[in-house]
N, C-alpha and C positions, 0 to 999 in steps of 0.2 A: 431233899428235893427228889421228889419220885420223880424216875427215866420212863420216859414214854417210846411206843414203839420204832420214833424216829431217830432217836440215841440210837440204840440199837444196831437199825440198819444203818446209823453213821458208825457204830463201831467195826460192824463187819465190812464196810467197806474201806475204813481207815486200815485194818486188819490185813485186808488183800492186799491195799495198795503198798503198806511195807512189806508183806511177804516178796509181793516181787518186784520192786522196787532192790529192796537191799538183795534178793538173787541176783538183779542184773548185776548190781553192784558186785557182786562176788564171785561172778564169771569172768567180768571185766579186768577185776581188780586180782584176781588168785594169781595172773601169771608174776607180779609184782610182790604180792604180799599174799604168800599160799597159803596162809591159814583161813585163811577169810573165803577159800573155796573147799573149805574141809566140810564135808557134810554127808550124809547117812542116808537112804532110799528104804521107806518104809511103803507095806502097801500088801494087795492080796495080789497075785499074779490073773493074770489072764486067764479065765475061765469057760468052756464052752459048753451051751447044752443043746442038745441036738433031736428034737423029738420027730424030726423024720418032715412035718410040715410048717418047722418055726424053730428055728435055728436064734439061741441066746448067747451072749457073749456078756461075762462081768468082768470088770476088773478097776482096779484103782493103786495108784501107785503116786508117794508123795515123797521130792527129792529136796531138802533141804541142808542149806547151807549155814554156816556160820553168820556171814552178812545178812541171810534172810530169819535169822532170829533176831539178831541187832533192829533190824528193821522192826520186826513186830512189835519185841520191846518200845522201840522210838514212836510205834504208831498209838501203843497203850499211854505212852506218856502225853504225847499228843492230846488224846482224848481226855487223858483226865486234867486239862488244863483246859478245856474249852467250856 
């Protein structure tokens, strides 16, 4: 069965919604069971460029959790059952 591009944008939205879904989950739930708020902060820091008439700023930073892998995992399964 060829995926069309509606698959797709249902994956990456199934995708988002366990990423943070299972983060709330994991902020909620780490004071009880702290593993499940264990998680790593990847990303480029905050960058600025400054050309005198246009001022840029980059940056991206992505904080995940133990439950928001759980989650993504759940949401891949999700998908491939639908």
């Amino acid at each position: 069965m060829k995926r069309t591009s509606r698959s797709t944008a249902l994956l990456v939205t199934l995708l988002l919604v366990g990423l943070i879904i299972g983060g709330v989950i994991g902020q909620v739930l780490g004071k009880y069971v702290p593993i499940l708020a264990y998680g790593e902060s990847i990303g480029i820091s905050t960058t600025t460029v400054d050309l005198g008439f246009l001022t840029i700023t980059f940056g991206f930073n992505l904080h995940m959790n133990l439950a928001g892998v759980l989650g993504l995992i759940l949401s891949i399964l999700v998908f491939q059952r639908m």
